[in-house]
Every structure is written in structure tokens, then in C-alpha cells.
N, C-alpha and C positions, 0 to 999 in steps of 0.2 A: 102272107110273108112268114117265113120261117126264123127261129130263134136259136142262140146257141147263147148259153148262160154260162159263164167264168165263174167257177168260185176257186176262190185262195185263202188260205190262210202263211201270212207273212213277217217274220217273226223277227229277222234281220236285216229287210230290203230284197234279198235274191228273188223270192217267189213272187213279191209283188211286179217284180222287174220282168220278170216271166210269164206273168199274166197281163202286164200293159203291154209286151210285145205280142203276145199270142192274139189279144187284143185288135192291137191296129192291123196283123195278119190278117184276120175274119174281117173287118170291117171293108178290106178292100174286096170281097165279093159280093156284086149288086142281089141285092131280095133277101137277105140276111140281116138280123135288125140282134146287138151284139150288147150283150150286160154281163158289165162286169162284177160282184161283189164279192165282200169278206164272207169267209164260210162260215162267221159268232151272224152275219146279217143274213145269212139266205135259208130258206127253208121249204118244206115242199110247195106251197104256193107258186114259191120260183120254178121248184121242177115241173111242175103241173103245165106253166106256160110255157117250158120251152122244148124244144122239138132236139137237142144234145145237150150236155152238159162236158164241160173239159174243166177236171178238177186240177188244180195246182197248189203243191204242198211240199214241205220239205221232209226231208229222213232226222225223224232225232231218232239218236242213240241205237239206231238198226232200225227203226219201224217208222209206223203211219204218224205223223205229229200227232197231238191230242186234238186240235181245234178240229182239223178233217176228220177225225175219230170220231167228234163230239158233232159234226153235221152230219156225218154220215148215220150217226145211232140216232138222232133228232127225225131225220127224215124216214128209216128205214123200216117202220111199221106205217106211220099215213100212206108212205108210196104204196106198200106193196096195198093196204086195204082199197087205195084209190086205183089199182092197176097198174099204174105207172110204168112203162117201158120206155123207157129215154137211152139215145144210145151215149159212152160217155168216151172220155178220152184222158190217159192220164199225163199227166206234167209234173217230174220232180226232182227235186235240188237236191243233191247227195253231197254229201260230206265225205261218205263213207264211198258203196257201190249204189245206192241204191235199191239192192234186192228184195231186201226185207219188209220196207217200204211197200211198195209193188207188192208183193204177194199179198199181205195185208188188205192192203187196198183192194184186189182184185177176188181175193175170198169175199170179205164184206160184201161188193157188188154183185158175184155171184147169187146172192140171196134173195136182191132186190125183183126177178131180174133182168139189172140194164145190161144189156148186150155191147162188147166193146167196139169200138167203128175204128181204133186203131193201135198196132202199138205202144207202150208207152214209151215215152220220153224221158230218159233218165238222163239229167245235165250233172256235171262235177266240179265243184269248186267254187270258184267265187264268179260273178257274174260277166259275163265278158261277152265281147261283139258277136261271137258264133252262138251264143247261148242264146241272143238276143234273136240272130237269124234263125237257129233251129226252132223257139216261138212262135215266131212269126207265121214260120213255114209252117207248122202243124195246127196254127189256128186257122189258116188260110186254105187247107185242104180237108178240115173239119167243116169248116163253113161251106166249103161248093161241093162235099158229100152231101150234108143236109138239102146246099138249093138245086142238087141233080137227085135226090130223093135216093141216094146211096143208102143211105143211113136212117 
């Protein structure tokens, strides 16, 4: 069975909200087995066992929030010593655009390196039904990359 690991860090509700929808997304594809955690709880152990990761995080002040900053610097020497190639996916709240965030993020991962399986998702504003549905929709076609060996 294949895995895909959520981590969030969620500071005001939105990215939590965004990672329980991306969440029930994934889980409706069969052979997918779906864990969600906080990004202060998860660490390469987690990425070891999972076959993608879809990080979800919000934009403070133009960039990466610190806690995604602070798992990503945690993990990014054991991956790379362990080999680790996981493919990932991003998900994020903007205030702003988003951009800054994003680039950030996607230099960091560059290093690692996990290969991206998709666009990222930049949501705006405060948490609302389509944000919920765009979640969804992108953990649910993360998940059956993985269980069609896309990714």
C-alpha cells in the first residue's frame, strides 16, 4: 500500500482547514493509506515511510512560515544522507500572493531532491467552500498519482 503524509503547520485555522480537506481528498482513493500531521510532529522517519508528501503552510509576511521552515531544515540533511526521494506537493494560504512563500519553499526542496508531482496551490484569503474544494481536489489527485505509480 502506498502513503502520502500531510504536514501543516497552522497558526490561525486556515491551513489546518486545508490540510483536513486535502485530507478526506486522498482518502477517497482505494490503496492509499493517508496521515495527516503538524510539521513541530513530523520528521524524516515520517518521510522515510511515505511514498509523497503535500506540505501545507501559510505565507507570513512574503515568505515560508517559520514552523515549515523549521521541518524542512529538521529533515533536510537526514533525507538527503538517507537518499530520500519523495515526491511532494505544495498547499498555501496567502494573505498576500503567495509568491514568495512558493519560491522559498521550492528552492529549499530543490536541495533535497524531491521532485514536485504538481503545481502548487496558492489559496487567498480566509477559508471558504472553494478553498475547501480546491484541497480536496489536489489531495485526491496526489493520492491516485501515487496509487497509478505516476509519481
Amino acid at each position: 500500500m502506498k502513503s502520502l503524509l500531510i504536514v501543516y503547520h497552522s497558526q490561525s485555522g486556515t491551513s489546518a482547514q486545508l490540510a483536513h480537506a486535502a485530507w478526506r481528498g486522498a482518502r477517497r482513493e482505494v490503496g492509499i493509506e493517508v496521515t495527516a500531521m503538524r510539521a513541530w510532529d513530523a520528521g524524516t522517519v515520517d518521510l522515510k515511510r511515505a511514498n509523497g508528501v503535500l506540505l501545507v503552510m501559510a505565507e507570513n509576511s512574503g515568505a515560508l512560515c517559520g514552523t515549515m521552515k523549521d521541518f524542512l531544515d529538521r529533515t533536510f540533511y537526514p533525507a538527503i544522507a538517507q537518499g530520500l526521494i519523495v515526491p511532494y506537493a505544495l498547499l498555501i494560504s496567502a494573505g498576500n500572493d503567495g509568491r514568495g512563500a512558493r519560491k522559498q519553499a521550492e528552492r529549499i526542496l530543490s536541495g533535497y531532491p524531491f521532485p514536485a508531482a504538481t503545481e502548487p496551490l496558492i489559496v487567498r484569503g480566509q477559508f471558504c467552500v472553494a478553498h475547501g474544494l480546491a484541497s480536496g481536489e489536489l489531495g485526491q489527485a496526489f493520492a491516485a498519482g501515487l496509487s497509478m505509480g505516476i509519481f
